[in-house]
N, C-alpha and C positions, 0 to 999 in steps of 0.2 A: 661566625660559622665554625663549630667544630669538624677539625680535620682527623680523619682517619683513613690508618694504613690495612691495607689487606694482603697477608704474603700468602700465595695459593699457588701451589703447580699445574693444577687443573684448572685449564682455561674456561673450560663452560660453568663449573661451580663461582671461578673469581669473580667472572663477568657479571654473575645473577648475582651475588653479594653485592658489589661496584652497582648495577644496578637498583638495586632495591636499599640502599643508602643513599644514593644519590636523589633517589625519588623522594627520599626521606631530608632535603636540604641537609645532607652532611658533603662536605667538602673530600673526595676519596683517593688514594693514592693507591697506587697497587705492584707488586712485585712479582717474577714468576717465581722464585725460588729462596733461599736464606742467608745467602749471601747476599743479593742482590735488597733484600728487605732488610737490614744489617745497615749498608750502607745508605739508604732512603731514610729508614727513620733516624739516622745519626745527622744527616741533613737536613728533614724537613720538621723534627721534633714535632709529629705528632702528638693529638690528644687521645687518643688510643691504638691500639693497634691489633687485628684478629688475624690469627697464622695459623696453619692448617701444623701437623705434626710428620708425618710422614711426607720427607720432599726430599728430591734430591742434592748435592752439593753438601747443603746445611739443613738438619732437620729444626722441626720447632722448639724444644729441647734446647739445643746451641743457640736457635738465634734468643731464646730468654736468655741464657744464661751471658751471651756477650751484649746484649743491650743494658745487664745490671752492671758491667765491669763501667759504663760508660755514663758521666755525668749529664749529659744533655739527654741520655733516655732511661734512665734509673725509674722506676717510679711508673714512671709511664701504664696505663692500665692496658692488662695485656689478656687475652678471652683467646684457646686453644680451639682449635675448627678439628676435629677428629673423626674417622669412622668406628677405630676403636672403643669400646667401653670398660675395658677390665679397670678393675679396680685398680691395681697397681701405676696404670697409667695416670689416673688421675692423681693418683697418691704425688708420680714422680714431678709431676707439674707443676702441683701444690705446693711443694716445699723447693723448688725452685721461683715461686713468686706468683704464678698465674694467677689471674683473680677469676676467673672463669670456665667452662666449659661450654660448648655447644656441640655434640653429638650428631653426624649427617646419620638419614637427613634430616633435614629442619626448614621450618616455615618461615615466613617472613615476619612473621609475628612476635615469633620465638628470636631470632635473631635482636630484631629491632629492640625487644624491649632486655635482653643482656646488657646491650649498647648504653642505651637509655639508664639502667639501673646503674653501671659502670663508670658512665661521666655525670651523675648527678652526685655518686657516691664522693669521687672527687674533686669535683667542686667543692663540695662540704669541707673535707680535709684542706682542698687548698685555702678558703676563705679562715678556716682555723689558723693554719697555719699563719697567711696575712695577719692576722689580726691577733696572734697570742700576743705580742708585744701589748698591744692596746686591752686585750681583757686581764692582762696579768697588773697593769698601771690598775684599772678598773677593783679590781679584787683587791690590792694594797690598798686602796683608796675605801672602798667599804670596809677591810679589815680594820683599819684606824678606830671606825668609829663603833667599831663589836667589842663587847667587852669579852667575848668568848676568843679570842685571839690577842696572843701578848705579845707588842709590836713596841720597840723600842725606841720610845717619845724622838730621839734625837737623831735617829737616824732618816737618810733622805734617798729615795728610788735612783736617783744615779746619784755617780760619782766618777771623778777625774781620777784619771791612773796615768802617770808617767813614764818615758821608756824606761827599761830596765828595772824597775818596780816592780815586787813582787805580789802577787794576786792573795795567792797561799805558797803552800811548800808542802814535801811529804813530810806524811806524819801527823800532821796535824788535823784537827779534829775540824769535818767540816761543819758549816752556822750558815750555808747557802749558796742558792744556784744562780748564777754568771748569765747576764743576756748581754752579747756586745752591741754596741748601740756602734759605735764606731773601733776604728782602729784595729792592729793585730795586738795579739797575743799567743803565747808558745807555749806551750805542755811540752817538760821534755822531763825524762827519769834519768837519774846520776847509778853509773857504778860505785862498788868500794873502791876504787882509784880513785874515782872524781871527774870519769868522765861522761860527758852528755851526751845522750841521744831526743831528739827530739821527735816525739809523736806524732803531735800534729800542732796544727795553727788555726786557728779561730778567728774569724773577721766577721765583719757587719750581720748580724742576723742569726748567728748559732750560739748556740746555750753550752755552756758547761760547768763539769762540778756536780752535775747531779748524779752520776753513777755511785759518787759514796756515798749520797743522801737514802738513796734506792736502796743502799748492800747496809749499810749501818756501817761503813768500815771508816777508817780515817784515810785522806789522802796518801796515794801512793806514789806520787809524781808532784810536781810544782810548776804552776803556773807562771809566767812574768810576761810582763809590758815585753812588746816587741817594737812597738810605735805606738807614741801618745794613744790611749783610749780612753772613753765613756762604758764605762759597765754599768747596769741596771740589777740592785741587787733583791734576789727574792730569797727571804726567809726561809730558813729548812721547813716551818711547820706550815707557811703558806704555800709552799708548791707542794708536802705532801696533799694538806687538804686537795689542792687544786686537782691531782690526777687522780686522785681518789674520787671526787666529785664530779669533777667533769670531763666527760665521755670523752669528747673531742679535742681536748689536750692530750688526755691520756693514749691518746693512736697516734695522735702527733710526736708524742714523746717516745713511743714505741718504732714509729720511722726511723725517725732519730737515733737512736740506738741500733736498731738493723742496720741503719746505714754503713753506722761509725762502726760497728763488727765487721761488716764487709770490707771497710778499708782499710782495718788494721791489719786484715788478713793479707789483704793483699799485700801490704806492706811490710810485711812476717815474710811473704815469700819472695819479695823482691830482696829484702837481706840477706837473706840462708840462700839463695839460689841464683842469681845476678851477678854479672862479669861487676865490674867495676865500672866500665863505661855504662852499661845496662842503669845502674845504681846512683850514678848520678845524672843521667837521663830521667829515670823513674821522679829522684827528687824534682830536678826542675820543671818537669811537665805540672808534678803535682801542687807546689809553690805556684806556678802560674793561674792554677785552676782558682786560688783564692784570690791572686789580685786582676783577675780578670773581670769579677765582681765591681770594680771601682775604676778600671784602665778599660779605655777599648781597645790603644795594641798590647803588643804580646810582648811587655813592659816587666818582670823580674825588678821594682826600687830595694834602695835602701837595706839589702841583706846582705850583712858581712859574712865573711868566706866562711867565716867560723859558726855562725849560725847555717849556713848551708851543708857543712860536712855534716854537722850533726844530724840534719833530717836526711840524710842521703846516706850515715853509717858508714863514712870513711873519711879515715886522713884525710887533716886540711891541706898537706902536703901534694897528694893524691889528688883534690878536687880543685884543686890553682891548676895541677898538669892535665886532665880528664879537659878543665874547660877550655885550654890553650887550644885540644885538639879539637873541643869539637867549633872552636874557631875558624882555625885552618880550613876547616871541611864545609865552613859554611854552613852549618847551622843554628851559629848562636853569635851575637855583637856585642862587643865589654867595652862599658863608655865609663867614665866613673859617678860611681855610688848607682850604677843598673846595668842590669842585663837584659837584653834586647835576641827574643826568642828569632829565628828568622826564618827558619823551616820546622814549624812545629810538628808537622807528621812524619816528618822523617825521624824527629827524634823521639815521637814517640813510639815509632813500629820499628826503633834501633835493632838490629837483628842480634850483637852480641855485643 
């Protein structure tokens, strides 16, 4: 039974929504205001969620824009409940992510089938998404035997990467797009010094490499093994055909790229704007997000100090003493070869 949130400050309109959903076998949760609908969907991760715009505390506006800052509700299909119509409002919605409108007032009909169009849409997308791995094998595997596709007799859909192995390197000219099957791996860019920043990390299920395939450029950064992996390699000329041809790849891989825009940004302005404690909080929160995928505690393995400073943008000097403190303070436990998160929302809502 699909669950949906309703943030509404208006108690008679919430309750007819909550109503006439409920009538409808949808499972309903509901908020009076955007704060309070903020922290509900961050809990209960919702399959969609309909928020009115004009509310007190936090308007509708804020709470999209702080449900995109947050992994557990990014994504999420989100339909504005408004009396407004100007155009410009919709406009500003729109490009903050909303997938919808409904204008008061409105019928039950009209609501229902938003809803309706909204989670069948996503469905689609997610069963894409499940299953790219398996139609991209699928496509290699017809490609083989098309002579209109030139596939290189001796090459095999995965392959074994070692730690410390390198994937590519900048500069070089990419020949194809990365699915990890298993294991991490690091993106990180070198100064003219020689030293490292790292981007980001890649674990079980994300793709990359394809943004130079998309731009024609050559790599700007270098990939390497961070622990043993499996990558699954696809052809530069089979994944263009593939988003070229097929619809549902290609919004997939459009995600995908929104997403990763959004978190470079934010991690643009955790660099340029963040204390130092900030900075290597922002890092370890964000490191956890990927191995929380594979760990169900709040488990940091196997990452040397030095691969840590770099994705956190400060001396390793600075990120040994940053973590000493935030020891002392009880939020984080150093066992050797892992860090053992202990209060994670405290370090993530770190105030300075």
């Amino acid at each position: 039974m699909k669950k949906i949130l309703v943030i509404e400050d208006n108690t008679d309109v919430r309750e007819n929504i909550v109503e006439i959903l409920e009538l409808s076998e949808y499972t309903v949760l509901q908020a009076p205001d955007g704060k309070a609908g903020v922290e509900l969907a961050i809990k209960e991760s919702p399959d969609l969620i309909i928020c009115d715009i004009m509310m007190p505390v936090l308007d509708g506006y804020g709470v999209l824009h702080l449900l995109n800052k947050h992994k557990e509700t990014y994504g999420v299909p989100f339909i504005f409940l408004t009396a407004k119509s100007e155009k410009s409002d919709f406009r500003k919605g729109m490009e903050l992510g909303a997938d919808d409108y409904i204008t008061k007032p409105f019928d039950g009909i009209e609501l229902l089938n938003a809803v309706e169009i909204r989670l069948k849409k996503t469905e689609l997308l997610r069963k894409a998404s499940g299953e790219a791995s398996d139609k991209i094998k699928e496509f290699i595997s017809s490609a083989k035997q098309s002579a209109s596709i030139s596939l290189v007799s001796d090459e095999r859909e995965v392959y074994d990467f070692r730690k410390k192995q390198m994937v590519y390197t900048e500069g070089q000219k990419p020949k194809a797009v990365y699915h990890v099957i298993s294991g991490k791996i690091k993106i990180y860019k070198s100064s003219k010094e020689g030293k490292e920043l790292i981007t980001d990390i890649k674990s079980a299920g994300d793709f990359f490499g394809y943004t130079y395939i998309l731009e024609e450029t050559n790599y700007a950064e270098t990939a390497q093994v961070l622990e043993d992996a499996q990558l699954m390699l696809i052809p530069r000329e089979d994944f263009l055909t593939l988003v070229t041809n097929d619809q549902q790849i290609s919004k997939q891989f459009i995600k995908i790229i929104t997403k990763n825009i959004l978190e470079k940004e934010e991690s643009l302005v955790n660099l340029a704007y963040n204390s130092l404690r900030r900075k290597v909080a922002y890092g370890l929160v964000q490191v956890l997000d990927k191995y929380k995928i594979e760990h169900t505690k709040n488990i940091i393995p196997e990452l040397s100090r030095e691969n840590l400073a770099q994705i956190t943008g400060v001396a390793t000097e600075s990120l040994i003493r940053t973590l000493a403190d935030f020891k002392s303070e009880k939020l984080i436990e150093i066992e050797p070869g892992k860090i053992i998160i202990v209060n994670e929302k405290k370090l993530r809502d770190l105030p300075y």
